[in-house]
C-alpha positions as CSV (number, residue, x, y, z in Angstrom):
1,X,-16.3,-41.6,12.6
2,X,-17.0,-43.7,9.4
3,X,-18.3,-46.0,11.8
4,X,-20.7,-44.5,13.5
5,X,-21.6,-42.2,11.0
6,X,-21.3,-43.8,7.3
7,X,-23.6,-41.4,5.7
8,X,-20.8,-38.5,6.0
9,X,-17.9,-38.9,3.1
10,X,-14.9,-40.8,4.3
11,X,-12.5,-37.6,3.1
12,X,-13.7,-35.6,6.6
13,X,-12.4,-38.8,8.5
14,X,-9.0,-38.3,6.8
15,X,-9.3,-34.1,7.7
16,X,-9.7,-35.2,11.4
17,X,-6.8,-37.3,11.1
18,X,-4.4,-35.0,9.5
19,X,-5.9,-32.1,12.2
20,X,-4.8,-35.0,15.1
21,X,-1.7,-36.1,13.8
22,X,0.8,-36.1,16.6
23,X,3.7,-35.3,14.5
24,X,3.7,-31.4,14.1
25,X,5.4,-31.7,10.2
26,X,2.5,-33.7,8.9
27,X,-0.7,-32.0,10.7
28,X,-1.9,-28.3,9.3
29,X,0.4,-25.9,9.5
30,X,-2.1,-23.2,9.6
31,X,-5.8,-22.9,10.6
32,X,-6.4,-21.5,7.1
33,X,-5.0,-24.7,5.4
34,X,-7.7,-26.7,7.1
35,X,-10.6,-24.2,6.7
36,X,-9.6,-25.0,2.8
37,X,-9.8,-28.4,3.0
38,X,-13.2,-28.5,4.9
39,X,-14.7,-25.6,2.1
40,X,-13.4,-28.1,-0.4
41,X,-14.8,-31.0,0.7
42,X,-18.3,-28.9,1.2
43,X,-17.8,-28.1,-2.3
44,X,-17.4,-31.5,-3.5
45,X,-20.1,-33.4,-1.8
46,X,-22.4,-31.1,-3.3
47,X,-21.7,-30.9,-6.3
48,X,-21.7,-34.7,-6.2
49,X,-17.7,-35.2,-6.4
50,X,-17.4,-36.7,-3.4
51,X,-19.4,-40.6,-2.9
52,X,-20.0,-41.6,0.7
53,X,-18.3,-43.9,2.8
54,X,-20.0,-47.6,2.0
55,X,-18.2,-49.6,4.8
56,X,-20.4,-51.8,6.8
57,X,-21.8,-50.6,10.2
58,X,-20.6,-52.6,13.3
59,X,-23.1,-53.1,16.3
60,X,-22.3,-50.8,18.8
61,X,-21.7,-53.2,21.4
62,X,-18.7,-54.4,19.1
63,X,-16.6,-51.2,19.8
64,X,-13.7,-50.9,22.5
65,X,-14.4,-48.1,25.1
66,X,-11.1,-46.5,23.9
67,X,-12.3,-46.7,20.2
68,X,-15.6,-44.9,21.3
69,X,-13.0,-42.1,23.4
70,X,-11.0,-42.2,20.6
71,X,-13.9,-41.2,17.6
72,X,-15.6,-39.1,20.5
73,X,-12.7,-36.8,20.6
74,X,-12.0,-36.9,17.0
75,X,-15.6,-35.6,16.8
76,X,-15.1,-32.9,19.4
77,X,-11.6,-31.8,17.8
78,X,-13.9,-31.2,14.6
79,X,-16.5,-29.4,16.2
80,X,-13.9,-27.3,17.7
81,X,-12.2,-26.3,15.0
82,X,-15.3,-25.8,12.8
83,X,-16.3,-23.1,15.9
84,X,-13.0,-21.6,15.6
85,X,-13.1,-21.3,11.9
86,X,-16.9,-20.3,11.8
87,X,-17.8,-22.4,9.3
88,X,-20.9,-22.0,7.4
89,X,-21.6,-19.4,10.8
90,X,-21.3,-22.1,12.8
91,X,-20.2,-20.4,15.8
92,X,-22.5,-17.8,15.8
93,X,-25.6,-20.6,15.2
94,X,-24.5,-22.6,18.8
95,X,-24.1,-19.2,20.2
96,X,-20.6,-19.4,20.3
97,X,-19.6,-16.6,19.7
98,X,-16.0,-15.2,21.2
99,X,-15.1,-13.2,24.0
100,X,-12.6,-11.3,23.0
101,X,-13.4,-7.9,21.8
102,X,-14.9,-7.6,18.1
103,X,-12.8,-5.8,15.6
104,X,-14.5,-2.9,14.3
105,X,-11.7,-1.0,13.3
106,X,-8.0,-1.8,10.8
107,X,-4.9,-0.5,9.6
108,X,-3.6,-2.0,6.6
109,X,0.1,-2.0,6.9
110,X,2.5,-0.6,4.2
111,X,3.7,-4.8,2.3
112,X,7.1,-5.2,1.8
113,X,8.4,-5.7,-1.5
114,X,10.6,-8.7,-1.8
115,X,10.9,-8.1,-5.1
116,X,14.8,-6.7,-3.9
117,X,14.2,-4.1,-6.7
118,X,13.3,-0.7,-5.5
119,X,11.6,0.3,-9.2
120,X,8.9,-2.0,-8.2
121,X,7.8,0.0,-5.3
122,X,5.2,1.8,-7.1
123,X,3.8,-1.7,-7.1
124,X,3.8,-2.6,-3.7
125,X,2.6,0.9,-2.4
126,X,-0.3,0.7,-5.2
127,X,-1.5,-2.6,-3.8
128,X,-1.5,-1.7,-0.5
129,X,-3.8,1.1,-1.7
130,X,-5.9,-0.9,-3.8
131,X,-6.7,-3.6,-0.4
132,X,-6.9,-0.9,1.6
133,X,-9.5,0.4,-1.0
134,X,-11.5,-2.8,-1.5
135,X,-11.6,-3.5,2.2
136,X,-13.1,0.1,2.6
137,X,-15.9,-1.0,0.3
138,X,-16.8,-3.7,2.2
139,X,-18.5,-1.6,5.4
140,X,-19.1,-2.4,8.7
141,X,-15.3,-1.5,9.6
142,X,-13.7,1.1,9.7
143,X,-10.2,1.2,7.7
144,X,-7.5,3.8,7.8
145,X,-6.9,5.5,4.7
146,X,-3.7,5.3,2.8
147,X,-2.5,8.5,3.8
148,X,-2.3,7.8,7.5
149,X,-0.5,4.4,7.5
150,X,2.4,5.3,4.8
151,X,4.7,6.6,7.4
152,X,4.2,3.2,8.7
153,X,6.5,2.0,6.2
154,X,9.4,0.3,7.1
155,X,8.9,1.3,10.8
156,X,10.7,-0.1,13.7
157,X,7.7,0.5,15.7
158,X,5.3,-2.5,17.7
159,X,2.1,-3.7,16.5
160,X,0.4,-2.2,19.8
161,X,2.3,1.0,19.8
162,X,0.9,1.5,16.0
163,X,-2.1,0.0,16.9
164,X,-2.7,2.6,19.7
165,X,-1.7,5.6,17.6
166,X,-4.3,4.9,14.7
167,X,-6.8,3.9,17.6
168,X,-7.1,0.5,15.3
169,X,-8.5,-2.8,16.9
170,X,-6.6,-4.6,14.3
171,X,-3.5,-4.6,12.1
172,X,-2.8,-5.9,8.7
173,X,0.8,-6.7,7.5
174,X,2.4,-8.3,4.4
175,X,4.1,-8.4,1.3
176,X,3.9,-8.8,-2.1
177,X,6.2,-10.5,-4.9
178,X,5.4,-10.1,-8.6
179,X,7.8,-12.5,-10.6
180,X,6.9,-11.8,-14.5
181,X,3.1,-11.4,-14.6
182,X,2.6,-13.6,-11.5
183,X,1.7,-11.7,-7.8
184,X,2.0,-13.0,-4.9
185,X,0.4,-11.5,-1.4
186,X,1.1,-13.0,2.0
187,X,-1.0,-11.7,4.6
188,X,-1.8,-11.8,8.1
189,X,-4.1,-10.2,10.6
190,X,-3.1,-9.6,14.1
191,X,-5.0,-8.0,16.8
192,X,-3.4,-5.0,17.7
193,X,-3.5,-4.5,21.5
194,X,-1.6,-7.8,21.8
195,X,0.0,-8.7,19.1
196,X,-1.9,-11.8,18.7
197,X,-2.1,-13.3,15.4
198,X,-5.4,-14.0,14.1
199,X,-5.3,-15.3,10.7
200,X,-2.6,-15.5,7.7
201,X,-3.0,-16.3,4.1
202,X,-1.3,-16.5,0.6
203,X,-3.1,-15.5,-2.5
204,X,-1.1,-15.8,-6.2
205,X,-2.5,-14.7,-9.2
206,X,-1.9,-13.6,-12.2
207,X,-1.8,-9.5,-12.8
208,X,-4.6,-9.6,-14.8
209,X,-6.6,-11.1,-12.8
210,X,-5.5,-8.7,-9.7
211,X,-9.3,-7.7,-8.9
212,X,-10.6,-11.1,-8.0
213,X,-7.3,-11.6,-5.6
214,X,-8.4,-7.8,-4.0
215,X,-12.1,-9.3,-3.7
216,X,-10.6,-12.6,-2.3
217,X,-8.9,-11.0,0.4
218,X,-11.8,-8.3,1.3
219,X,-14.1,-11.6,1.7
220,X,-11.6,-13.4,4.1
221,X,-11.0,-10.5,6.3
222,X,-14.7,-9.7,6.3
223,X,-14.9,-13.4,7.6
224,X,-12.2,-12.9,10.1
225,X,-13.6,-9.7,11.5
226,X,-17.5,-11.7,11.9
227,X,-18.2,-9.3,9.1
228,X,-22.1,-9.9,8.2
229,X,-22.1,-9.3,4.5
230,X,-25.2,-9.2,2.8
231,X,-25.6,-11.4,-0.1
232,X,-25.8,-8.8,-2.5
233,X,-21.8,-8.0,-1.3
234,X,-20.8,-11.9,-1.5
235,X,-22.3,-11.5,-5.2
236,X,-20.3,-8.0,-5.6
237,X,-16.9,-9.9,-4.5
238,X,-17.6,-12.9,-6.1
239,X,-17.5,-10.7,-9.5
240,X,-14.6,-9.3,-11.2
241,X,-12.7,-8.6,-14.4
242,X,-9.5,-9.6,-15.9
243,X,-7.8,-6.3,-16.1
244,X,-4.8,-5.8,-19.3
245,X,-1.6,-6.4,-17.5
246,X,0.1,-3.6,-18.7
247,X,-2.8,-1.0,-18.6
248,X,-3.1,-2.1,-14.8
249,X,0.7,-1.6,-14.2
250,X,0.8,2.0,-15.9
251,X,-2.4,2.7,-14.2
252,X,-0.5,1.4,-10.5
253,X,2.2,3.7,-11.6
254,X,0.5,6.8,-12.1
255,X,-1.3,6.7,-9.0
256,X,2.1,6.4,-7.1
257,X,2.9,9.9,-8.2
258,X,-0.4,11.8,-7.8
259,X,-0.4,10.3,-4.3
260,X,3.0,11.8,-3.9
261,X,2.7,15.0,-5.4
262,X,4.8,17.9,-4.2
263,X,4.7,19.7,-7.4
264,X,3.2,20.5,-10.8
265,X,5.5,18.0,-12.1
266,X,4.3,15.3,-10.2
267,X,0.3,15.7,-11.2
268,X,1.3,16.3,-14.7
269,X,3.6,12.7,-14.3
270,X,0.6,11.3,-13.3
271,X,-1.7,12.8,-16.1
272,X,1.2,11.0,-18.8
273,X,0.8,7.4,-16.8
274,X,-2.8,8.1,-17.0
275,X,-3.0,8.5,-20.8
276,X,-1.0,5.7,-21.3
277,X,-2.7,3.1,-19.6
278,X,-6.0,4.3,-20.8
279,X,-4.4,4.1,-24.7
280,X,-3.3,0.7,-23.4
281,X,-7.2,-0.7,-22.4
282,X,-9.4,2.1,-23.3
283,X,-12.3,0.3,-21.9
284,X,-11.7,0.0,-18.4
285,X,-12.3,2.9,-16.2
286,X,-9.7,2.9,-13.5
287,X,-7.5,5.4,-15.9
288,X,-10.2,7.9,-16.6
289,X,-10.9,8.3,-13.2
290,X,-7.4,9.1,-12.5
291,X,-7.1,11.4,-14.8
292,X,-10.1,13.4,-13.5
293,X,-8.6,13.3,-10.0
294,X,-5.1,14.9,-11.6
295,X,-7.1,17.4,-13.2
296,X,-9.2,18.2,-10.1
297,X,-5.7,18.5,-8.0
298,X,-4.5,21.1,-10.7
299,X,-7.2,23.9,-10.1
300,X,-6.5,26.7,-8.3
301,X,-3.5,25.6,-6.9
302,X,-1.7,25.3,-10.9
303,X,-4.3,26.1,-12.9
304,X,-7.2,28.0,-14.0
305,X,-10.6,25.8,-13.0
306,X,-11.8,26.7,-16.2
307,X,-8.9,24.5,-18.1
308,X,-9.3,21.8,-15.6
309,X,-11.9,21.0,-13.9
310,X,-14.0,20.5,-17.6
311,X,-11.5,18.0,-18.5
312,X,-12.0,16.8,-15.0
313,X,-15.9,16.3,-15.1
314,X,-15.6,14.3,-18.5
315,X,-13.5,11.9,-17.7
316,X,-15.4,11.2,-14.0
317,X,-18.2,10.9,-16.4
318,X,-16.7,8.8,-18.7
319,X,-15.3,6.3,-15.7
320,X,-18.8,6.0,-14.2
321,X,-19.8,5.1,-17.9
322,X,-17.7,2.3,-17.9
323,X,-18.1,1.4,-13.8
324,X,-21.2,3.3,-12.5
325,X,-19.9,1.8,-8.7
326,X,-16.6,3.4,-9.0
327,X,-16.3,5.4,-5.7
328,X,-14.0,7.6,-6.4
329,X,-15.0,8.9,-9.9
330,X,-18.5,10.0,-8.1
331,X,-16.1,12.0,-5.7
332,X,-14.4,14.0,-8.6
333,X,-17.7,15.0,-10.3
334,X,-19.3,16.0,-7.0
335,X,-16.2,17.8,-6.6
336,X,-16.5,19.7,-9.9
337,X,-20.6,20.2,-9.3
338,X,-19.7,21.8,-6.0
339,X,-16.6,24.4,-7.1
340,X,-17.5,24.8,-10.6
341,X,-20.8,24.4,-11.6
342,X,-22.0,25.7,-8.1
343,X,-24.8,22.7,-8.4
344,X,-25.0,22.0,-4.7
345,X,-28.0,19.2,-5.1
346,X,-25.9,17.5,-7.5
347,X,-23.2,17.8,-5.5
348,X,-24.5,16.5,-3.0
349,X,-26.0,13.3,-4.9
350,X,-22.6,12.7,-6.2
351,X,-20.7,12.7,-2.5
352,X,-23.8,10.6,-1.2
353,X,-23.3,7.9,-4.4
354,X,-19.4,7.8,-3.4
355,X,-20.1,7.1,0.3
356,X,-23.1,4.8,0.0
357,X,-20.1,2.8,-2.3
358,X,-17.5,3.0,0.0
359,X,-18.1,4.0,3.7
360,X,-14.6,4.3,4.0
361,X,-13.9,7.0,0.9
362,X,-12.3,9.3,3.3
363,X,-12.1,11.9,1.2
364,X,-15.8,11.7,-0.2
365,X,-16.7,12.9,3.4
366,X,-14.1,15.3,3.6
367,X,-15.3,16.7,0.2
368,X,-19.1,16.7,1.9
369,X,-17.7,18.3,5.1
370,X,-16.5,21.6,2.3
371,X,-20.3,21.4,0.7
372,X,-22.4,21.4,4.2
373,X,-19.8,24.5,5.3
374,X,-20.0,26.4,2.0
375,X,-23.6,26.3,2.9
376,X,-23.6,27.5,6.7
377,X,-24.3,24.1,7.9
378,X,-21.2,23.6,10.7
379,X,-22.9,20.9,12.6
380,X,-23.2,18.8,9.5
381,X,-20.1,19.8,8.3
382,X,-18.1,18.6,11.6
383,X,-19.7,15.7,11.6
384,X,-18.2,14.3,7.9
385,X,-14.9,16.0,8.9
386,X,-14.8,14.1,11.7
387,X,-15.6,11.1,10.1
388,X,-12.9,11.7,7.7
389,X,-10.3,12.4,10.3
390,X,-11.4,9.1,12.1
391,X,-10.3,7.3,8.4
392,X,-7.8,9.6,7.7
393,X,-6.1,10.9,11.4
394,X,-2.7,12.0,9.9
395,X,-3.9,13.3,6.4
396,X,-2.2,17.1,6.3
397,X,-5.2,18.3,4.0
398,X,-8.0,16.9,5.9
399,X,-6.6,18.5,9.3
400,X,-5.9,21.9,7.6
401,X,-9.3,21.5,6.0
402,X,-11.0,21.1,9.4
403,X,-9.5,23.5,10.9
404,X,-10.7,26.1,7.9
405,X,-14.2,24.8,8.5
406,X,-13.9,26.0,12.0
407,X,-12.9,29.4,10.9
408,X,-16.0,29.9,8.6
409,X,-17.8,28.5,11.6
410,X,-16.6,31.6,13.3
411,X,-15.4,28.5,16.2
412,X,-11.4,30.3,16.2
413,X,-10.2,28.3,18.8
414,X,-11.2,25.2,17.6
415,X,-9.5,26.6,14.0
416,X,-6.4,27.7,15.9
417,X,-6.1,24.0,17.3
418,X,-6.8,22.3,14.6
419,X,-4.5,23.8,12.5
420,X,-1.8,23.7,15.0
421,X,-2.6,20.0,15.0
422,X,-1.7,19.9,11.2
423,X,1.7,22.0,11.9
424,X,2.9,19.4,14.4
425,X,2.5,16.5,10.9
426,X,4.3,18.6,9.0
427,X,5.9,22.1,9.9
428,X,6.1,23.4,6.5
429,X,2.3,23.2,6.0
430,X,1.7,26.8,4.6
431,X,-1.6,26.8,4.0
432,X,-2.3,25.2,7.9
433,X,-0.2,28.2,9.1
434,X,-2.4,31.0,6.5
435,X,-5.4,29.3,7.6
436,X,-4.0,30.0,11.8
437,X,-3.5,33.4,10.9
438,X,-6.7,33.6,9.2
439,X,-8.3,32.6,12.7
440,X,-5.9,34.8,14.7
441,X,-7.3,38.2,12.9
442,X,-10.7,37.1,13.3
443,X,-10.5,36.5,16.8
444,X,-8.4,40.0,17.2
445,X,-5.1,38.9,18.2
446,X,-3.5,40.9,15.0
447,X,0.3,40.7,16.2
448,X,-0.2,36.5,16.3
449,X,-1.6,37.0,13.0
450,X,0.6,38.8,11.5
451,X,3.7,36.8,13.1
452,X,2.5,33.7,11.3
453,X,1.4,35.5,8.2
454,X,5.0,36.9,7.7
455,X,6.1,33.0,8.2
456,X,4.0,32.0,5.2
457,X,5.7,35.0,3.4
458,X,9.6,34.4,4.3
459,X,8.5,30.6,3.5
460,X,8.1,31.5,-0.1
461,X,4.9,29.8,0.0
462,X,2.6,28.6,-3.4
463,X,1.0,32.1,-4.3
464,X,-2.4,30.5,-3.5
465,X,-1.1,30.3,-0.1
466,X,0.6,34.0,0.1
467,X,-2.6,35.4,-1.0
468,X,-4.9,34.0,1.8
469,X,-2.5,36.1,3.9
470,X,-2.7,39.2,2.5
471,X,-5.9,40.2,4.4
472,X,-4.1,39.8,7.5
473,X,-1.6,42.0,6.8
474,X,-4.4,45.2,5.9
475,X,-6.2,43.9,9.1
476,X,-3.4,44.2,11.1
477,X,-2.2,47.9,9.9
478,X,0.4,46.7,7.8
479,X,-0.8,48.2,4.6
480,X,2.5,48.6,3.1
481,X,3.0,44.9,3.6
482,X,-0.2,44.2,1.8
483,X,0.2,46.2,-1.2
484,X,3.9,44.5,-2.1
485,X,2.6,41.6,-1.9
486,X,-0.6,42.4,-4.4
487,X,2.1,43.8,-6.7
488,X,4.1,40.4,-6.4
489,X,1.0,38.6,-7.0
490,X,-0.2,40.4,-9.9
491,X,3.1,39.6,-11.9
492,X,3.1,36.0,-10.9
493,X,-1.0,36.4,-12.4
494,X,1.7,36.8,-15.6
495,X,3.1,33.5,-15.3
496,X,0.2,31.2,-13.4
497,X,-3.4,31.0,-12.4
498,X,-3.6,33.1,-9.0
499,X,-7.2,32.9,-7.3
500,X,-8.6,36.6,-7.9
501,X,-10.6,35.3,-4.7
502,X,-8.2,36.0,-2.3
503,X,-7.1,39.2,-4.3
504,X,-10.4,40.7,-3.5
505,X,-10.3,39.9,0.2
506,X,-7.2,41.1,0.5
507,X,-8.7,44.4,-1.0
508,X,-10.6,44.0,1.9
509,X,-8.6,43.9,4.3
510,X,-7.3,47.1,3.2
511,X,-10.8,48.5,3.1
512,X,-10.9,49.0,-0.5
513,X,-14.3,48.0,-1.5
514,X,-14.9,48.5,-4.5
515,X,-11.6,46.8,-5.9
516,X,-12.4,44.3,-4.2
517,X,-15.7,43.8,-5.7
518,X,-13.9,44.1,-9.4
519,X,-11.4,41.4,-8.1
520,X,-14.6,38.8,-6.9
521,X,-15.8,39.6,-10.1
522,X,-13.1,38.2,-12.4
523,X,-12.8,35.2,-9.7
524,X,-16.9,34.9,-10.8
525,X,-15.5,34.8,-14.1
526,X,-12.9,32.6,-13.6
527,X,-14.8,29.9,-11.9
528,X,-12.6,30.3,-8.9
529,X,-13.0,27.4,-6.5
530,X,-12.8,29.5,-3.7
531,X,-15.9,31.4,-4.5
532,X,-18.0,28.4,-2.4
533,X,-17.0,30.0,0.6
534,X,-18.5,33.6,-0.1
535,X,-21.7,32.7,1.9
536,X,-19.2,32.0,5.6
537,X,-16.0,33.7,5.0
538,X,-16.2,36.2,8.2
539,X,-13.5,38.0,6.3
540,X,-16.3,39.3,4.0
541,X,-18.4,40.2,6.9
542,X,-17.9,44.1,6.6
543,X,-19.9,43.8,3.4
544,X,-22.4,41.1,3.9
545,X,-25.1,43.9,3.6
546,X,-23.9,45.1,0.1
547,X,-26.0,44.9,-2.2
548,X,-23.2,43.8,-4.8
549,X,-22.3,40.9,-2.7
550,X,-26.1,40.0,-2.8
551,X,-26.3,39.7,-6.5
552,X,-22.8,37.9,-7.0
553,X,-24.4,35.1,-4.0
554,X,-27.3,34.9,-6.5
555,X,-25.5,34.3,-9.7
556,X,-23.2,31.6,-7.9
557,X,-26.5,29.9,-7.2
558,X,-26.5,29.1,-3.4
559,X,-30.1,28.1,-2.2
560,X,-32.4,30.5,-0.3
């Protein structure tokens, strides 16, 4: 080629050659190692590192006829792997482009740890979550949340059998090592219907320099998928911080058990790991906005909104301080505009910020699915639910929470499914089987509401849980029922937070109004989070006209 073509630098003649070598130990082992050497060698000739080949031209005529095959199909080889690697868009530019069907949808894979030590599995788990978090940014794709691929995790299953149940075009899979402060991620991407591999690469770094390995591999993929990133999201990835190593690590760690809470303990676990890393850097914002997460996962369910959810909004508001593009703290403080503040148009501006930042913050749309039903709009509301499940489909809360927005949407059937849906990922889902009953009573059928109502109860379910029940039992006759178990509740009120909410509608249930309107009134007080839904909640509807509920609709501030 340096022959016919002196002007190009003599190192692409010696890429061709390694690309043609017949013996398969010396060639590239992998497309990707080639793709580096031809970025390089970009790189250097324009910056000037590279000089160009000097070696006198030969006429022509001079050259044997297998010398001419011979350069011809070096020349072709190139062009052929320089359309397979889409170089510079190269592919795309001679209108190239492949047959095979684009990827527009992945599953990021639980990586192994090969550390061999099972305390470093908060590690690997938290960096699966962090590429899966980074690639979400990216847009254009859609990528399944963490929640849905975790039970992937050390599966016997096939790529195409996983592939089908997410409804993925693609599949990610990996591991990690971290040796000291060292990390090492092997990847590769593999198309999903068959099993064909599409691309692999390593990536080592050091920890504190973890973001700009993430941002490394959301680039690749992006160019792996044909991704079109604008150049404003090449700058974005091109950026990053060094993180402190420790901070990070502590950080990594709390996230592991706020992601696998089953308890108090674990949030307040979390909360300690939180602290610590944010003692540990104070200026980077990852910690605070996993603290105001924690806090947000305490209220109601653990604790009064009024403790939490304050501490919640100023540390979102402290994180977006430090990172104004940090998805997830804008989630938190929409979260706490919406059930606390009742500021729906700030709500709203915060759950639009956290999308517009990452398209695939599945539980920003979830979160937006809760304000458009709070307000009465259900078509809205499915829409972002469904969008969520699409991210999310085997996340227990987003199916229980779509099947509660078809309850307020007075759509039972749909609410019934839905939440038997939820049952079938996890049988001991007690709010999924209080939301059913909910939907049962509504619809009439009060023995299949009360059957699955007394479930919840036997269950010993969270007293959050219990109490959305006990309308269903003074719905379906059984007032006896109903009135133990406002007793119970009240002396648990001794003990824990217990949403006065679902005291009042229970009072309903029963017909006793005007308790009930002294319970919504310390649930007014109390900031309860459930008090969005007083606007849909059909079991309100036998007072809908009172002028007491009127007045309490007006002070929680829902728009006209």
């Amino acid at each position: 080629m340096s022959q016919l073509k002196p002007e190009l630098p003599a190192k692409l003649e010696e890429i061709i050659i390694k690309a043609l070598e017949k013996d398969r130990e010396v060639r590239y082992q992998h497309a990707s190692e080639l793709r580096a050497d031809l970025s390089r060698l970009r790189r250097d000739t324009e910056l000037g590192r590279i000089a160009l080949s000097t070696k006198r031209v030969p006429s022509a005529r001079l050259l044997s006829q297998s010398r001419k095959l011979a350069i011809a199909g070096a020349l072709v080889a190139l062009l052929a792997a320089l359309v397979t690697l889409n170089v510079s868009g190269l592919r795309d530019r001679l209108g190239l482009r492949s047959r095979t069907p684009r990827i527009e949808s992945l599953g990021v894979l639980p990586l192994e740890n090969l550390s061999g030590d099972k305390e470093q599995e908060y590690f690997a788990d938290g960096m699966t979550d962090e590429l899966i978090s980074q690639l979400a940014r990216v847009g254009g794709i859609r990528v399944i949340s963490r929640t849905s691929v975790t039970q992937y995790k050390g599966t016997k299953k096939s790529i195409p059998q996983i592939g089908r149940e997410l409804h993925v075009d693609a599949l990610m899979e990996g591991s990690v090592l971290r040796s000291g402060n060292r990390v090492r991620i092997t990847l590769q991407l593999i198309r999903a219907a068959t099993d064909a591999h599409m691309w692999s690469q390593s990536y080592e770094r050091d920890l504190q320099d973890v973001l700009a390995l993430q941002n490394d591999v959301a680039r690749d993929v992006a160019d792996q998928v044909d991704l079109r990133l604008a150049p404003a999201q090449r700058a974005q990835l091109a950026r990053s911080r060094l993180v402190n190593r420790e901070a990070y690590d502590t950080y990594l760690r709390g996230r592991h058990s706020l992601n696998r809470v089953t308890s108090e303990q674990d949030i307040q676990t979390s909360i300690k790991e939180f602290q610590r890393a944010i003692a540990q850097d104070p200026g980077a914002a990852f910690g605070y906005a996993g603290l105001a997460d924690s806090y947000v996962a305490l209220a109601d369910f653990y604790k009064a909104p009024r403790e939490v959810l304050p501490k919640a909004e100023g540390f979102a508001q402290k994180a977006l301080e430090l990172d104004p593009n940090l998805s997830e703290a804008h989630v938190s403080l929409g979260w706490v505009k919406l059930v606390y503040e009742w500021n729906w148009s700030a709500a709203q501006r915060e759950f639009d910020r956290a999308i517009e930042l990452n398209p695939g913050n599945a539980v920003a749309h979830d979160d937006k699915a809760s304000y458009f039903s709070s307000l009465g709009d259900h078509t809205a509301a499915s829409a972002e639910s469904q969008h969520a499940l699409e991210l999310d489909p085997f996340s227990l809360v987003f199916n229980a929470n779509s099947g509660f927005d078809s309850l307020v949407a007075r759509r039972y059937d749909r609410a019934i499914e839905q939440e038997q849906r939820a049952l079938d990922l996890e049988v001991n889902c007690h709010i999924c089987r209080a939301y059913m009953a909910l939907a049962y009573a509504a619809r009439g059928q009060l023995p299949q509401a009360l059957a699955e109502a007394r479930r919840v109860r036997q269950a010993g379910a969270n007293p959050l849980d219990l109490a959305t029940t006990g309308s269903v039992f003074g719905l379906a006759g059984a007032r006896a029922e109903a009135e133990k178990l406002l007793e119970e509740l009240k002396q648990v009120m001794e003990q824990r937070f217990v949403c006065p909410y679902e005291i009042a509608t229970t009072y309903l249930g029963l017909g006793q109004k005007d308790e009930a309107f002294r319970w919504f009134e310390k649930a007014y007080e109390a900031r309860s989070v459930c008090m969005i839904w007083l606007k849909v909640d059909p079991r309100i509807d036998p007072v809908r006209s009172d002028p007491r509920l009127i007045d309490l609709l007006r002070r929680v501030g829902f728009p006209p």
